[in-house]
Each structure stands twice: as C-alpha cells, then as structure tokens.
N, C-alpha and C positions, 0 to 999 in steps of 0.2 A: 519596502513594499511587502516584504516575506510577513514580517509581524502581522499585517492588514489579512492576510489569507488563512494564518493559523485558527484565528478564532471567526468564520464566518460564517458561525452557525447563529440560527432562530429560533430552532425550535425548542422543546421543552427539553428537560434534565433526562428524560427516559428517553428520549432518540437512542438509537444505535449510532456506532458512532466508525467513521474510518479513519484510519492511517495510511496518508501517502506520504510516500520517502523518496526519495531524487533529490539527485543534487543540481541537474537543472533546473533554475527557478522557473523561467520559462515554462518549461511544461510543467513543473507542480504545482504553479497556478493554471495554469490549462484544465490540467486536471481536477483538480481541487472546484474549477469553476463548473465542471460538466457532470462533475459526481453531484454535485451541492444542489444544482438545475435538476436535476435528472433522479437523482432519489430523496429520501427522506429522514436521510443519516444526518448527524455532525460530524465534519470533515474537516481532519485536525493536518495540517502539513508542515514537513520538516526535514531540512537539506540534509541530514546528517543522520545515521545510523544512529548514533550514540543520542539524540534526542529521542528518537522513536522509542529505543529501548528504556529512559530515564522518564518517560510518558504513560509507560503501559501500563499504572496504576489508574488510569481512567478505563482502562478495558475496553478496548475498541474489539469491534463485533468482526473486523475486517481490515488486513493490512496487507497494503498496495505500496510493494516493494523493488527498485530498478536494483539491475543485478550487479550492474557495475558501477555501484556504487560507490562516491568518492575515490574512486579508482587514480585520479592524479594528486591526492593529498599523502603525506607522510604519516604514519601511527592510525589511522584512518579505518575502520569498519569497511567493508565492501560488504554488499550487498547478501552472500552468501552465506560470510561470519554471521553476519546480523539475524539472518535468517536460523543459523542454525541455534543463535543466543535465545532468540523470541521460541523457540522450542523446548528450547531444557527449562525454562522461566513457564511456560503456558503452552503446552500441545495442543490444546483445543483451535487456539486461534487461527481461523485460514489467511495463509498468506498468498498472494497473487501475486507473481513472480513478473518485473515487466523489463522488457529488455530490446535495443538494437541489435543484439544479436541473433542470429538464425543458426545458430551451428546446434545441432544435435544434442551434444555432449554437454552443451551447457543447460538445454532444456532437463537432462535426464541427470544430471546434477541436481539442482535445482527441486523434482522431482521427488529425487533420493532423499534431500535432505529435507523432504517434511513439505516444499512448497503444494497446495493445492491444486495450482496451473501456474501455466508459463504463455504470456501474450511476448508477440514481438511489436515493438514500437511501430508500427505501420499506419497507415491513413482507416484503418477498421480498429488500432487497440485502444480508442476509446469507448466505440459501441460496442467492443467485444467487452470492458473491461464493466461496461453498465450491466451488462450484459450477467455476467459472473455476480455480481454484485446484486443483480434480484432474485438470480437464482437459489445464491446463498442464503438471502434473509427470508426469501419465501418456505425453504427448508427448515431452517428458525426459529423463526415468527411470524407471526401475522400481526405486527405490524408497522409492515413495510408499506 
C-alpha cells in the first residue's frame, strides 16, 4: 500500500512538492491523504529517513518530518540525524518537525538543529501542519 501513496500526485511537473517521513504508515498515509486534499503540492512519502534523504534530488519545497523516527530499527536514521543531514546537504529547505512527544527539550532541539517548527502529533497537528504549509508557500510563491 506504501508504493500506492508515494507517487499520488496529478498535477503538473512544476507543483511544489512535500516530503513526509514516518515510519507509521498509518499516519503517513493519513497524512499524505490531507496534505494532497488540502494543498496543491506533490506529496511524495517514505517510512524511512534514508529514502527521504536518497530523494531530495527532486527538491521538495517542504519536509514533514516525525522525530522519532525509526526509533525501534537497528543502524537506522532517527528523525533528528536526518534532520541535521537534510541541512548540511540543503539549508534552505523548511523542515517541520512532527512528533508525540511534548517534552521541551525535544522541541528546542529540534529547533536548534535547523527545524522550522515543531507540531505535536495531537487531534489539531494536521490543521496545524496544513496550516505551516500555506503559510510557507504563500512566503514562496504564488502559486500555491
């Protein structure tokens, strides 16, 4: 089912395009499904850090990244690492930090290391995360 959600974009070659990362597939089609409804990006998804980063030759306008990432896998990228890679590679790109956790320390982490915002996985962080996401392309371009 993951392959079905990677490529379920319509629109033309110049869309803007996002990167969400999770490694629950569950919600990165969730997600993937309300970003895709709701803006007018191409919405690329992928369980794994180590995709996102072997990806960014497409240059997505925006990447929607969970912090703990693979976090029960062996040899495995977390969310953090990944975050700090997609920075020495491309500072431009905003990444959006998305996470169950609530603790401080991880937000300002996070933060520190270049994220643009930090959403916590709650019953609002996907209007919050549409939310960030026209914000940013309205900044942009015009046309979002």
């Amino acid at each position: 089912m993951l392959k079905q959600v990677k490529n379920i974009n319509t629109q033309k070659q110049t869309s803007p395009s996002i990167f969400v990362v999770d490694d629950d597939v569950s919600y990165l089609c969730l997600l993937g499904f309300h970003l895709k409804k709701s803006t007018n990006c191409k919405i690329y998804c992928y369980p794994t850090g180590e995709e996102c980063i072997e990806n960014l030759k497409i240059k997505p306008s925006i990447i929607i990244l969970d912090y703990f990432l693979n976090s029960n896998k062996k040899n495995a990228l977390n969310g953090l690492s990944v975050l700090k890679k997609i920075k020495k590679l491309n500072p431009t790109i905003p990444i959006i930090m998305l996470s169950g956790q609530k603790k401080l320390t991880i937000a300002t982490n996070s933060l520190k290391s270049g994220a643009y915002s930090y959403i916590i996985k709650d019953k609002s962080a996907i209007s919050s995360l549409i939310h960030i996401v026209n914000v940013l392309h309205h900044k942009t371009t015009d046309s979002f």
